[in-house]
C-alpha positions as CSV (number, residue, x, y, z in Angstrom):
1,X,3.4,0.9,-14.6
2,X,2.3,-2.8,-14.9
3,X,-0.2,-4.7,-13.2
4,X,1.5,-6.1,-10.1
5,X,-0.5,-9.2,-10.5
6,X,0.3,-9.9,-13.9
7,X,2.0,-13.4,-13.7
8,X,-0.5,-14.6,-11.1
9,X,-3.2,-13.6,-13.8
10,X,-1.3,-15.6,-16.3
11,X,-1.4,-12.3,-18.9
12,X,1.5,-13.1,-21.5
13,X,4.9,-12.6,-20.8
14,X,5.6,-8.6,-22.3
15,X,9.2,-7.6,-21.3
16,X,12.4,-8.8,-19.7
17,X,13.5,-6.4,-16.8
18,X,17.6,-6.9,-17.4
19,X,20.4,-5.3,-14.5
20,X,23.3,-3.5,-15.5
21,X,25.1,-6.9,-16.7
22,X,22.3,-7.8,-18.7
23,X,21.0,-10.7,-16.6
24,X,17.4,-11.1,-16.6
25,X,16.1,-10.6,-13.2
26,X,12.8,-10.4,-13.8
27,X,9.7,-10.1,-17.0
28,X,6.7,-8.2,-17.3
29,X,3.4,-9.8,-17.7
30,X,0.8,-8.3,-19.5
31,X,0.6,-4.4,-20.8
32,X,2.6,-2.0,-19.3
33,X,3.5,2.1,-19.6
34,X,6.7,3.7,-18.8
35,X,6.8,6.9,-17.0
36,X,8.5,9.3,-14.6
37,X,8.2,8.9,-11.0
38,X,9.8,11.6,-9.1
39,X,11.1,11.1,-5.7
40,X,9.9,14.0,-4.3
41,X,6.6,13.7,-5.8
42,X,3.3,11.4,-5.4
43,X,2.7,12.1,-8.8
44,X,3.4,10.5,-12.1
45,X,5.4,12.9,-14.6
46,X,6.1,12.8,-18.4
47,X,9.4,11.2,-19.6
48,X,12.6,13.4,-20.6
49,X,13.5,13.3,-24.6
50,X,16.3,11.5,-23.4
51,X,14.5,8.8,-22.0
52,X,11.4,8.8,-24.9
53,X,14.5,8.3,-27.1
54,X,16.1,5.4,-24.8
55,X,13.4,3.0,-24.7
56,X,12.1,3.5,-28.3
57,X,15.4,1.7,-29.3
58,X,15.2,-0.7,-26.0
59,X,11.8,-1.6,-26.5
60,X,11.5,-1.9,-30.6
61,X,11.9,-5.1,-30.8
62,X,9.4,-7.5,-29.5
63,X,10.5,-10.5,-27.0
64,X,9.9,-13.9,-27.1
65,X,9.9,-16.1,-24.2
66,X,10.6,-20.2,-24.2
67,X,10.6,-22.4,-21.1
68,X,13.4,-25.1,-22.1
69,X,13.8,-27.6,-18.8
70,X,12.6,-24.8,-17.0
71,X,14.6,-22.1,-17.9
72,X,13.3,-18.7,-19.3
73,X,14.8,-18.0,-23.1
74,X,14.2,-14.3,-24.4
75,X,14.8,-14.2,-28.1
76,X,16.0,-11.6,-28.9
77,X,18.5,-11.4,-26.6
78,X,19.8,-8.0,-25.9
């Protein structure tokens, strides 16, 4: 969960959004909470162990973003 306007509110880049090659696709901008979002649902749910355990190494690291003749750097680099 992230606010949708984020980038148009100019709130700091957070978090790259990466597909399955690792390709950024998209970033986050401003704060943001991860949680479970059943399909079946039109509620929020808590995350698995699994997944707690996933993003704590995915997300341990902070990002930083440079725009070099406008294109987006994230350093680290996963």
């Amino acid at each position: 969960m992230c606010n949708e306007a984020g980038k148009l509110l100019n709130l700091p880049l957070n978090r790259a959004l990466r597909d399955e090659e690792g390709r950024i696709y998209d970033i986050v901008s401003g704060t943001f909470f991860l949680c479970g979002a059943p399909a079946d649902s039109d509620t929020l749910a808590s995350l698995t162990e699994e997944q707690i355990s996933r993003y704590e190494r995915r997300f341990a690291r902070p990002e930083l973003f440079l725009n070099i003749g406008g294109r987006i750097i994230c350093l680290p680099d996963q």
